[in-house]
C-alpha positions as CSV (number, residue, x, y, z in Angstrom):
1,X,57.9,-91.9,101.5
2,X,57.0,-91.5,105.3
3,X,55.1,-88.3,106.9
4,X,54.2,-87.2,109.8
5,X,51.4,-85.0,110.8
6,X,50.8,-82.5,113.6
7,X,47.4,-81.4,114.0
8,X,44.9,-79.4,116.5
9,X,41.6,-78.7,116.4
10,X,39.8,-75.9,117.8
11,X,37.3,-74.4,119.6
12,X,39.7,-75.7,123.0
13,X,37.5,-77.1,125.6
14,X,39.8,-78.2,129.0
15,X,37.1,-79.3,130.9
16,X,35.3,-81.9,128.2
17,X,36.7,-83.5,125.1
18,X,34.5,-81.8,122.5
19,X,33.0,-83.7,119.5
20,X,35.6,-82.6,117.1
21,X,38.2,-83.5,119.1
22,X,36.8,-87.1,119.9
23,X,36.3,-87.5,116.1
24,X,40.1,-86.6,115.6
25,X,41.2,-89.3,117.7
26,X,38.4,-91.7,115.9
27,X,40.3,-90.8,112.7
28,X,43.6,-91.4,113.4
29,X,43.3,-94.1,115.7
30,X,41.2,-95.8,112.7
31,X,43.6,-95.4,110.4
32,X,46.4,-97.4,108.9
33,X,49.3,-95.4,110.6
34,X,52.6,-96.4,112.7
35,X,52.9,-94.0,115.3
36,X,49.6,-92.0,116.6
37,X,49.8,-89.6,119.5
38,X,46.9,-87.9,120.8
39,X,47.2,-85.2,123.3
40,X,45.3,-82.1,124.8
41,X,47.1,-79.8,122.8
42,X,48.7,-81.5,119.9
43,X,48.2,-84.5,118.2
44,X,50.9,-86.5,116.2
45,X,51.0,-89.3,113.3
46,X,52.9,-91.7,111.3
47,X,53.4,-93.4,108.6
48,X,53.4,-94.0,104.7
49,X,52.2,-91.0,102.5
50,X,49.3,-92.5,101.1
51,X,47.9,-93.5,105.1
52,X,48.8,-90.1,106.1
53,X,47.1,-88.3,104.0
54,X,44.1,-90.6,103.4
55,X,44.0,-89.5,106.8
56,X,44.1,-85.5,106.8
57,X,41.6,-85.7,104.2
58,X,39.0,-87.8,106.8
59,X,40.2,-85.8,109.6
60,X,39.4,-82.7,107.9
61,X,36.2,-83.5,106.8
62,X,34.6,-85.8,109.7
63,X,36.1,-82.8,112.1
64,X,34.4,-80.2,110.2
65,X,30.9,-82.1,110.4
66,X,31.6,-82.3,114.2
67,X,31.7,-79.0,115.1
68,X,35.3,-77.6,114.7
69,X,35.9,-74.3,113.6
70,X,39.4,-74.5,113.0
71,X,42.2,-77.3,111.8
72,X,45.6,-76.5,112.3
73,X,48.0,-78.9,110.7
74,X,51.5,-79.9,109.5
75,X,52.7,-82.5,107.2
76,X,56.6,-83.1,107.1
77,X,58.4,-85.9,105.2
78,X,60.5,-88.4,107.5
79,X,63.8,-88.8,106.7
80,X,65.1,-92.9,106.7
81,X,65.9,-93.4,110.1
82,X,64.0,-90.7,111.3
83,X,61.3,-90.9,114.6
């Protein structure tokens, strides 16, 4: 099964990536996913269910540590030949 994962983090800061944020990108940029896209105000990726979610669970926790005060997310399954 594939999934893909939308995610923000919060509090927003547009002037200067805040820790949490930087830590988001560390996680899923670290991780062993197909697609990742990282943006200022949504962040999205791929891949097999088991990457994905080791995933959410690090991002939750590592961005909590750093600061954030609020995770918004979405998991959806990918259907085969889906992107």
């Amino acid at each position: 099964m594939r999934l893909r994962v939308e995610f923000t983090t919060e509090p927003f800061d547009l002037d200067e990536a805040p820790a949490h944020a930087v830590v988001a990108r560390e996680v899923v940029e670290g991780a062993e996913l197909d697609a990742v896209d990282v943006g200022p105000f949504g962040n999205t990726a791929e891949g097999g269910a088991d990457a994905v979610l080791s995933a959410v669970d690090a991002l939750l926790r590592r961005t909590l540590q750093a600061g954030a005060t609020r995770v918004s997310l979405q998991v959806n399954v990918i259907a085969d030949g889906e992107r």
